[in-house]
C-alpha positions as CSV (number, residue, x, y, z in Angstrom):
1,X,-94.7,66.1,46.3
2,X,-94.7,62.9,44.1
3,X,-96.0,63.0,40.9
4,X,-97.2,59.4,39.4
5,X,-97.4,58.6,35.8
6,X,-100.3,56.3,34.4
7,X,-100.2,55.2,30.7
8,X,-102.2,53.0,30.9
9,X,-100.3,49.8,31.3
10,X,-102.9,46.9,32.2
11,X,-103.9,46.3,28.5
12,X,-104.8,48.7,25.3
13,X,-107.0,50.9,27.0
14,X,-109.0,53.8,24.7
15,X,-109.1,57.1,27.9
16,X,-111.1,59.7,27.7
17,X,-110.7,62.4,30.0
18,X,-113.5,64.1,31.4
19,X,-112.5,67.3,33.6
20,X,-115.0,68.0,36.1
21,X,-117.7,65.8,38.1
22,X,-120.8,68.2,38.6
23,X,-124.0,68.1,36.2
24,X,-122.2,68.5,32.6
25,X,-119.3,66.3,33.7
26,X,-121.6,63.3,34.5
27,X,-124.2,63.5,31.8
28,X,-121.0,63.5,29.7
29,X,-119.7,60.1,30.8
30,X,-123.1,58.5,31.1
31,X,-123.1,59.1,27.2
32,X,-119.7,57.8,26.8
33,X,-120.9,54.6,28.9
34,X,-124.2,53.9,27.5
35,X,-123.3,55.1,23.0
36,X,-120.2,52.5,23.3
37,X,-119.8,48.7,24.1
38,X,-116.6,48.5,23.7
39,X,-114.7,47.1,26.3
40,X,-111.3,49.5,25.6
41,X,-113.0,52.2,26.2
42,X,-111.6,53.6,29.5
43,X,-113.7,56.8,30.9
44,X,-112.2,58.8,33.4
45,X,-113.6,61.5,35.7
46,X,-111.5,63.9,37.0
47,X,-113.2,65.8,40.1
48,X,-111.5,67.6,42.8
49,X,-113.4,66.4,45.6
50,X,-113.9,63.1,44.2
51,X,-117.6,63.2,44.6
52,X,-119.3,63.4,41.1
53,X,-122.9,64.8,40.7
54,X,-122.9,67.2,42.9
55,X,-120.3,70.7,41.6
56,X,-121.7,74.1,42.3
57,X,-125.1,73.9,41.7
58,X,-126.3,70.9,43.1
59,X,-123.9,70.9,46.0
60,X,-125.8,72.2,48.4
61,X,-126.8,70.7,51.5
62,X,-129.7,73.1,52.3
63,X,-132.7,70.8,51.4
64,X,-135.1,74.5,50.7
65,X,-132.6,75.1,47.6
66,X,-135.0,73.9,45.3
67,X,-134.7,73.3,41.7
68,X,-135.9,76.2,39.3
69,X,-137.1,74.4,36.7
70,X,-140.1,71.2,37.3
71,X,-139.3,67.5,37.9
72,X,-140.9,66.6,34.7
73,X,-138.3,68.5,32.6
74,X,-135.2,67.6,34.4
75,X,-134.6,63.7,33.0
76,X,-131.1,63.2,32.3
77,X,-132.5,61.6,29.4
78,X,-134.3,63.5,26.8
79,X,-135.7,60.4,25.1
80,X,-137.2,59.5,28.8
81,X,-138.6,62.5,30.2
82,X,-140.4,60.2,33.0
83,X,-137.0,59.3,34.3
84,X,-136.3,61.6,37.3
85,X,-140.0,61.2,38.4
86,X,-139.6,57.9,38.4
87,X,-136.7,57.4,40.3
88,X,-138.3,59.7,42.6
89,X,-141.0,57.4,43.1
90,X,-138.9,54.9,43.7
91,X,-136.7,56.6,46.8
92,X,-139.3,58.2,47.7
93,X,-138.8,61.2,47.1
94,X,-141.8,63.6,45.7
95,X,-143.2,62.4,41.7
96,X,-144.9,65.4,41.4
97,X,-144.2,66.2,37.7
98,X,-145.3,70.2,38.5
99,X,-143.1,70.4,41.7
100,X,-139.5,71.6,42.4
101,X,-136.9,68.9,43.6
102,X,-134.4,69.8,46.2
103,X,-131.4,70.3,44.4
104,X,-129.2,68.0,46.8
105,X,-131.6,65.6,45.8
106,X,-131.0,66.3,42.1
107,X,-127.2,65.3,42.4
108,X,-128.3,62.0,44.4
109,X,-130.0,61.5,41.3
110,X,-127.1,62.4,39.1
111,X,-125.1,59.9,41.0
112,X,-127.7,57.0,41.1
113,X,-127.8,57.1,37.3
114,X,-124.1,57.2,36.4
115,X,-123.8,54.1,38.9
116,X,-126.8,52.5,36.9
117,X,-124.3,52.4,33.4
118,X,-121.0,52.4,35.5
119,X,-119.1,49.1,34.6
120,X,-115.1,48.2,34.7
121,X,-114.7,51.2,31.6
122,X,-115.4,54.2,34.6
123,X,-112.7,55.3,37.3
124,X,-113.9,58.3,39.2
125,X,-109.8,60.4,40.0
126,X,-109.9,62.5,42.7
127,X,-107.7,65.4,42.7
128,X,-107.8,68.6,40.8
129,X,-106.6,69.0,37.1
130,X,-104.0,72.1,36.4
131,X,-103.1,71.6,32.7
132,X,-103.8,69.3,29.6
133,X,-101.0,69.2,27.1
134,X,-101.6,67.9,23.5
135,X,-99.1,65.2,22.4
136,X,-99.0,63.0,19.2
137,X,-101.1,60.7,20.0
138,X,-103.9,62.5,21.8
139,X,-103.0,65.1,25.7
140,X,-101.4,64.5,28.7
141,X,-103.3,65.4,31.6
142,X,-101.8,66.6,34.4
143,X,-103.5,66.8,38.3
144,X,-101.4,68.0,41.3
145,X,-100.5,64.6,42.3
146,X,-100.1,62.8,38.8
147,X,-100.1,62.5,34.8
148,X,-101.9,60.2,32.7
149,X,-103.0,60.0,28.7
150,X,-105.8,60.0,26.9
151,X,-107.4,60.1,23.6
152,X,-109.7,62.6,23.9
153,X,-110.4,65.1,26.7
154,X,-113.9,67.0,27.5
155,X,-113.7,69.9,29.5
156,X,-116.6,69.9,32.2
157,X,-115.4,72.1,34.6
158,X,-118.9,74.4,35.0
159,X,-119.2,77.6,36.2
160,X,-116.2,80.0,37.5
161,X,-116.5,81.3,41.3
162,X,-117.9,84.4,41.9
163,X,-116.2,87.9,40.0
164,X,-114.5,89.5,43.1
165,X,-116.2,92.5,44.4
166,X,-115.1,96.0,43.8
167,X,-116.0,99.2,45.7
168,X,-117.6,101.6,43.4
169,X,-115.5,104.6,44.6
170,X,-112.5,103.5,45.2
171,X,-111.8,100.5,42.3
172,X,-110.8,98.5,45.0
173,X,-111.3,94.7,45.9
174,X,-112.8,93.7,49.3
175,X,-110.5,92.4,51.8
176,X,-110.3,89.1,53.0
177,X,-111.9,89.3,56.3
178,X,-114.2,88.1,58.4
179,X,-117.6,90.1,57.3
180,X,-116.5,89.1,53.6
181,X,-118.3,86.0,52.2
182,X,-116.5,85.7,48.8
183,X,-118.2,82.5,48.3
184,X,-122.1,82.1,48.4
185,X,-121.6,78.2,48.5
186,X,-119.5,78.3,52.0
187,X,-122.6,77.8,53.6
188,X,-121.0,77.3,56.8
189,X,-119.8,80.9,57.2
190,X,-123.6,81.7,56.4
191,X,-124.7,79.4,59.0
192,X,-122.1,81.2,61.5
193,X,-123.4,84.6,61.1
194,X,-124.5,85.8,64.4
195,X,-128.7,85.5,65.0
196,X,-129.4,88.7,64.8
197,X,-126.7,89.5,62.0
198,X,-127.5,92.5,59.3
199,X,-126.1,91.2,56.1
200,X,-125.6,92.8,52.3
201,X,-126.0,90.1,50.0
202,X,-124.7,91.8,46.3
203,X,-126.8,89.9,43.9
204,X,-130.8,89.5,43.0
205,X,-130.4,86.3,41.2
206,X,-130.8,83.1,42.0
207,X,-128.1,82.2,43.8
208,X,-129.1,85.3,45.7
209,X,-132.3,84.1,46.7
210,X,-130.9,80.6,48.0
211,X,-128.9,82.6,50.1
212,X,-131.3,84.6,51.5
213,X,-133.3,81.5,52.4
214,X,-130.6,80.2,54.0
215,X,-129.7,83.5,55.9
216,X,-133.3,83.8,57.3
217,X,-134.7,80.7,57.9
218,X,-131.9,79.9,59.9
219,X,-131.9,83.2,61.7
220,X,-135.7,84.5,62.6
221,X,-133.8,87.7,63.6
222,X,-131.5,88.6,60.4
223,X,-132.3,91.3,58.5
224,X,-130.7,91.2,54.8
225,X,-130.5,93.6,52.1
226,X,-130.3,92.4,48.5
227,X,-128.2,95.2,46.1
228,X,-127.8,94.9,42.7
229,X,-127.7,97.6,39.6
230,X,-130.9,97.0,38.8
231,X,-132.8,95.3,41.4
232,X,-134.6,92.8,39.9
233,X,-135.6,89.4,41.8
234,X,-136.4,86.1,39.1
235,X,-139.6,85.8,38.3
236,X,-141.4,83.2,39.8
237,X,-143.0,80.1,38.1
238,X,-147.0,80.0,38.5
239,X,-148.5,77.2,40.9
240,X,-149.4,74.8,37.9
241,X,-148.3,74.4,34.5
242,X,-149.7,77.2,32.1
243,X,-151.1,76.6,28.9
244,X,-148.7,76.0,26.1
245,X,-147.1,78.4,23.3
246,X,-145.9,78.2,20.2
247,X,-144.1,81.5,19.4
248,X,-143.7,82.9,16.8
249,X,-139.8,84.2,16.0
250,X,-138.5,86.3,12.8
251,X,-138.6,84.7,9.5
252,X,-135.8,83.5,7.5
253,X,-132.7,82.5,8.9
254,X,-130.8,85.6,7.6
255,X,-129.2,88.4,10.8
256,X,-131.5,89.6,13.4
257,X,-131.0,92.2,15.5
258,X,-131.7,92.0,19.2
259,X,-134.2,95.1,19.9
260,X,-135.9,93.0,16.7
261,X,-136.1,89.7,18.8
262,X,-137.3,91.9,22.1
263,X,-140.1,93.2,20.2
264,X,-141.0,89.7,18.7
265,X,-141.5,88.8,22.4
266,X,-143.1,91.5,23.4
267,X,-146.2,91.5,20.4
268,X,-146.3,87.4,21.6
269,X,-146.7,88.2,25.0
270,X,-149.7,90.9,24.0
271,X,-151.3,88.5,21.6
272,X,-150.8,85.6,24.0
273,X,-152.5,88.0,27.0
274,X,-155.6,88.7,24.3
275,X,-156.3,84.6,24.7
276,X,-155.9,84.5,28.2
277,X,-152.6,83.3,28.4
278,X,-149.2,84.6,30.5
279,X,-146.0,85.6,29.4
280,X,-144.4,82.8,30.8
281,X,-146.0,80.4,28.0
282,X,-144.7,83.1,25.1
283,X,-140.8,82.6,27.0
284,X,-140.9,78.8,27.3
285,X,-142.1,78.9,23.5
286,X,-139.5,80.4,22.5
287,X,-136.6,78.0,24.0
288,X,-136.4,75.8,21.4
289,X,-135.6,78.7,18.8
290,X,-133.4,80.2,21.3
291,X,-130.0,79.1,20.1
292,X,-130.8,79.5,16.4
293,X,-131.7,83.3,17.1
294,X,-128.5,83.4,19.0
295,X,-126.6,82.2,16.1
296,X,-128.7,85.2,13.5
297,X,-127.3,87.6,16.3
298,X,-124.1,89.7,14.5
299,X,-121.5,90.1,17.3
300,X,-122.9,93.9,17.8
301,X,-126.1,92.9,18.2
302,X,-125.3,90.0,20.9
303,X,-123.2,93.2,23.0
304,X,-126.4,95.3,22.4
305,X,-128.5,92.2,23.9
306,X,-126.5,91.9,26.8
307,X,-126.3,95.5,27.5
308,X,-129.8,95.4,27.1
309,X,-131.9,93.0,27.3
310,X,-130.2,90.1,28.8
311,X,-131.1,90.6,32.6
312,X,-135.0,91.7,31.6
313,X,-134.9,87.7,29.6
314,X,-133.1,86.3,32.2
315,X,-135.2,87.2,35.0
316,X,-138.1,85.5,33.1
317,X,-136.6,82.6,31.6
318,X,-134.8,81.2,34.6
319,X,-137.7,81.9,37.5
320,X,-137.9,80.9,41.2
321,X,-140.0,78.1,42.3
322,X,-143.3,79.4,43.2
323,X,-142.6,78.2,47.1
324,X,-139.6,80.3,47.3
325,X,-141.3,83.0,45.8
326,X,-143.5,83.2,48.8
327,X,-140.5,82.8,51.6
328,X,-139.2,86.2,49.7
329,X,-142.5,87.5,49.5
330,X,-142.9,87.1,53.9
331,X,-139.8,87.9,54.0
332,X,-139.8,91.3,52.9
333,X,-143.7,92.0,54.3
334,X,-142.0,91.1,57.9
335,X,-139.4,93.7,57.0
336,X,-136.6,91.5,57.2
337,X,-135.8,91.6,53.4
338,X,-134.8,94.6,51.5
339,X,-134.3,94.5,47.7
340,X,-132.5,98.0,46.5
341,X,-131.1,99.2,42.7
342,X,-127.8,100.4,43.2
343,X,-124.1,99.9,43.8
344,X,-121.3,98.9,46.6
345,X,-119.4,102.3,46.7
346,X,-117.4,102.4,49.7
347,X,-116.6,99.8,52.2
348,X,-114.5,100.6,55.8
349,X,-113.3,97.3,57.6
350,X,-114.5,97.6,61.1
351,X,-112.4,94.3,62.5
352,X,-115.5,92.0,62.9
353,X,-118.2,94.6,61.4
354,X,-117.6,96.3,58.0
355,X,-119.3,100.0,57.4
356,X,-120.9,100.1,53.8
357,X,-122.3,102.8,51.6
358,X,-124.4,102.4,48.4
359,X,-125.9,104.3,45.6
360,X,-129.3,103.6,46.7
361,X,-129.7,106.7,48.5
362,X,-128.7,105.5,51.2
363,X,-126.8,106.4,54.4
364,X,-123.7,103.9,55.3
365,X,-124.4,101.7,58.4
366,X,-123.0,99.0,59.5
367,X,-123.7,95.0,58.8
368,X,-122.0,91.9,59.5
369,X,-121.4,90.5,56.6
370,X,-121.5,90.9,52.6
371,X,-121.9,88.2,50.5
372,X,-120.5,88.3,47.4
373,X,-123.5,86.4,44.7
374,X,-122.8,88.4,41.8
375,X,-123.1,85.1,39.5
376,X,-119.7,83.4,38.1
377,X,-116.9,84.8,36.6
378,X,-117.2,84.5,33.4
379,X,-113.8,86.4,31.5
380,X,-111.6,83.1,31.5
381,X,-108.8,85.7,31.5
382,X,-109.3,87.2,34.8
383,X,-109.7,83.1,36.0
384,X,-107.6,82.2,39.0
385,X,-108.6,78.0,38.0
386,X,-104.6,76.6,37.4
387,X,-105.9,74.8,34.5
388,X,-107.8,77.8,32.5
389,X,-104.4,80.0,33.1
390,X,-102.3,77.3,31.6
391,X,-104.5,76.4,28.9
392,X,-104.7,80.1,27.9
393,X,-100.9,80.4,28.6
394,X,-100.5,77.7,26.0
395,X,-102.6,79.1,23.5
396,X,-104.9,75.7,23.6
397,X,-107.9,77.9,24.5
398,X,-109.3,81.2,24.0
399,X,-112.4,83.2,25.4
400,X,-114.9,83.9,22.9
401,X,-115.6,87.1,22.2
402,X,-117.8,88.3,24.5
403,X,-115.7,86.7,27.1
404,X,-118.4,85.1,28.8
405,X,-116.3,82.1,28.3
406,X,-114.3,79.3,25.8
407,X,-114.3,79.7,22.5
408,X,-115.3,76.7,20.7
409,X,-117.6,75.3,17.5
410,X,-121.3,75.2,17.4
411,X,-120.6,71.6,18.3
412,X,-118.2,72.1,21.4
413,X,-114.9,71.6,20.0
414,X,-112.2,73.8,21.4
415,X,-111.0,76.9,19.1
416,X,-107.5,77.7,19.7
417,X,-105.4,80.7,20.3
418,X,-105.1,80.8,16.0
419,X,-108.7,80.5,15.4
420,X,-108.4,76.6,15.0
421,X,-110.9,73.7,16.0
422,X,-108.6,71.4,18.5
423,X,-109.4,67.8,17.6
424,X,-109.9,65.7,20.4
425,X,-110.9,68.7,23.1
426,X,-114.4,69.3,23.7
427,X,-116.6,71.4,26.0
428,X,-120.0,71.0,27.7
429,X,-121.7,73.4,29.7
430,X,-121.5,76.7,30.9
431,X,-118.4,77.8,29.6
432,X,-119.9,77.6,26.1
433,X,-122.3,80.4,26.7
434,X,-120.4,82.5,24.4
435,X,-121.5,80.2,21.5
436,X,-124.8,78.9,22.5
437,X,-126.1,81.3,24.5
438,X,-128.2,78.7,26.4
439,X,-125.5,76.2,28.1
440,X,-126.3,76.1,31.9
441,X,-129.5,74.7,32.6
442,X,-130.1,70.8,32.1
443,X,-131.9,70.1,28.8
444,X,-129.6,72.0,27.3
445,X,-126.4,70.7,29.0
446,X,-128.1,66.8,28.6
447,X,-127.9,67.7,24.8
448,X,-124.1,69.0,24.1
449,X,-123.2,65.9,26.5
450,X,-125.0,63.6,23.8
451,X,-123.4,65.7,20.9
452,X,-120.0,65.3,22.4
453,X,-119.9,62.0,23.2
454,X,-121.1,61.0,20.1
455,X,-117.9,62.8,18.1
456,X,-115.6,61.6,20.9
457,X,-116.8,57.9,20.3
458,X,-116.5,58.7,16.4
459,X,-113.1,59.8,17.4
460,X,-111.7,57.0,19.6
461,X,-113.8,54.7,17.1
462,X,-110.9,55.7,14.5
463,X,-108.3,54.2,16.3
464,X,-106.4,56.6,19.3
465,X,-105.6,54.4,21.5
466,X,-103.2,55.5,24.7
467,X,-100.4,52.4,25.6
């Protein structure tokens, strides 16, 4: 295999690498484009496909995977929360500021703004990253097919596959095999599945439920059982907007603890239902104090929120749109949906079949498939991505310490193997859930990609130039 180098020859050229083209990666370089006019500036998107916008959550192609969160709060612009619905309007698509895009149509969107602010200063590189080295004068970044420099480098790589699944009784892995859907997203393989197929999808969340959709829409004569340990669906969103919230959270800014914040919520949610008004207002009140309470949490008491409270918040704060609420809702009143509490114990390979037992009181039977939507893999150590193992190997990254991801600052900058900021290596997204608890869903990801680009510009403003 030939490997190329690129430094960067035609002219003095300021790179910035951004690793990954989904959601995070693109808001990122958008910023990059539109907080700098100057024509050195070089931003480069690394994406394995080489089709930006799109990564695991708006990849799709299933137009009833809808958003979960309304058009009028998905702008990739905080200072022009009209945006999407107007670009809507203008391809249109829906401008319904209540409704629920499809999420394909979400990374159309995605796209159709980065080409708005692309100029000569963006080149889109196809191939997949497998290491960034630090050098002198800023890292080399190193794909399967080449090497190039840059200045600075922003991680955007998103969420980790799926967490293989074990058997309960045995501690073993599921084969690779036919019946074994390791991979939600292969929606082909889905689409395969005989018309009459029985299927265990592990998972109640919300990759879960786009699953299902897709599972029995496409096949009036599926049946499907949901399984997870506690059996909880998301919540759903109500028809219309519901009346707004301000709620209240603990004084001070001293240490909280989390059965503190979950009682917070819960007096909220009773003094909200006294004036007529639903939970959901008393959760969406509290997102913008989120991250600071995350931050008063002492490492116990973050373990003790996720060993406690996490799913019961998570179910409410990241709901289903109220029209997928109701597929599920047929689905499981025409007795072709099952949701059960409980475990995959034991699994028996059958060839084309598999034979399955749970902890649901159950008796094992036979299905055609399992689909593993367990939600990402979030221990960067147990990662099988080339460029996580060598960063780690290197001692250039960490995971933070509640592994659900990288370590970094409260401002995205990679923390090293010695507890030190990396200058010049920055992450947006998901993979800083460990330090800002909130870090997957837009608004949130729209602002670290403005934070980041704004200390990358500051950065590259200083003078590190790649020759």
């Amino acid at each position: 295999m030939t490997v190329t180098e690129d430094r960067g020859q035609v002219g003095e050229r300021t790179r910035v690498a951004v690793i990954g083209g989904g959601a995070s990666g693109v808001l990122t370089a958008i910023n990059l484009l539109v907080r700098s006019d100057d024509p050195s500036l070089e931003v480069v998107i690394h994406e394995a496909s080489g089709i930006v916008g799109r990564g695991i959550a708006y990849g799709t192609n299933d137009q009833r995977h809808l958003l979960n969160v309304r058009a009028r709060h998905m702008s990739a612009f905080p200072d022009s929360p009209s945006d999407l619905l107007d670009w809507a309007l203008r391809t249109g698509r829906s401008d319904d500021p209540q409704g629920f895009l499809p999420r394909a149509d979400y990374a159309i969107y995605l796209q159709d703004r980065l080409a708005d602010v692309a100029d000569d200063r963006l080149r889109v590189q196809a191939g997949r990253v497998i290491d960034v080295v630090a050098t002198p004068d800023g890292f080399e970044v190193v794909t399967e097919r080449s090497r190039s420099h840059a200045s600075s480098v922003v991680l955007c790589h998103g969420n980790q596959p799926p967490r293989p699944l074990v058997a309960a009784a045995t501690g073993e892995e599921l084969p690779e095999a036919v019946w074994h859907v390791a991979n939600p997203w292969q929606l082909a393989r889905l689409r395969a599945l005989p018309a009459d197929a029985s299927v265990v999808v592990v998972g109640t969340g919300l990759t879960a439920v786009d699953t299902v959709i897709t599972l029995l829409e496409d096949g009036p004569g599926r049946e499907v059982t949901m399984l997870s340990r506690n059996g909880l669906l998301p919540k759903p969103h109500v028809g219309q907007a519901h009346t707004a919230w301000v709620t209240r959270v603990p004084e001070g800014t001293g240490p909280v603890t989390a059965d503190e914040v979950a009682a917070v919520v819960r007096d909220e949610c009773a003094a909200a239902a006294e004036r007529g008004v639903g939970w959901r207002a008393v959760v969406d009140g509290l997102r913008p104090a989120t991250q600071d309470l995350w931050r008063r949490l002492p490492h116990d008491e973050r373990v003790r929120f996720l060993e406690v409270h996490a799913r019961e918040w998570e179910i409410r704060r990241h709901r289903m749109a109220p029209d997928v609420a109701l597929r599920l809702q047929r689905y499981r009143y025409e007795g072709r949906l099952h949701v059960r509490a409980g475990r995959l114990d034991t699994v028996e390979d059958l060839g084309a079949r598999c034979r399955i037992g749970t902890t649901a009181d159950l008796p094992s039977y036979d299905v055609d498939a399992v689909v593993n939507c367990t939600g990402p893999l979030s221990d960067v150590h147990q990662s099988s991505d080339p460029l996580i193992r060598s960063l780690l190997a290197r001692g250039t990254v960490r995971p933070d310490r509640l592994a659900l991801g990288i370590d970094t600052t409260e401002a995205g900058q990679v923390v090293d193997a010695a507890g030190h900021p990396v200058p010049g290596l920055h992450v947006v997204g998901p993979p800083r859930k460990g330090t800002l608890w909130e870090s997957t869903a837009i608004p949130e990801i729209r602002a670290q990609a403005a934070q980041v680009a704004a200390a990358v510009a500051e950065r590259t403003s200083r003078g590190s130039v790649v020759n």
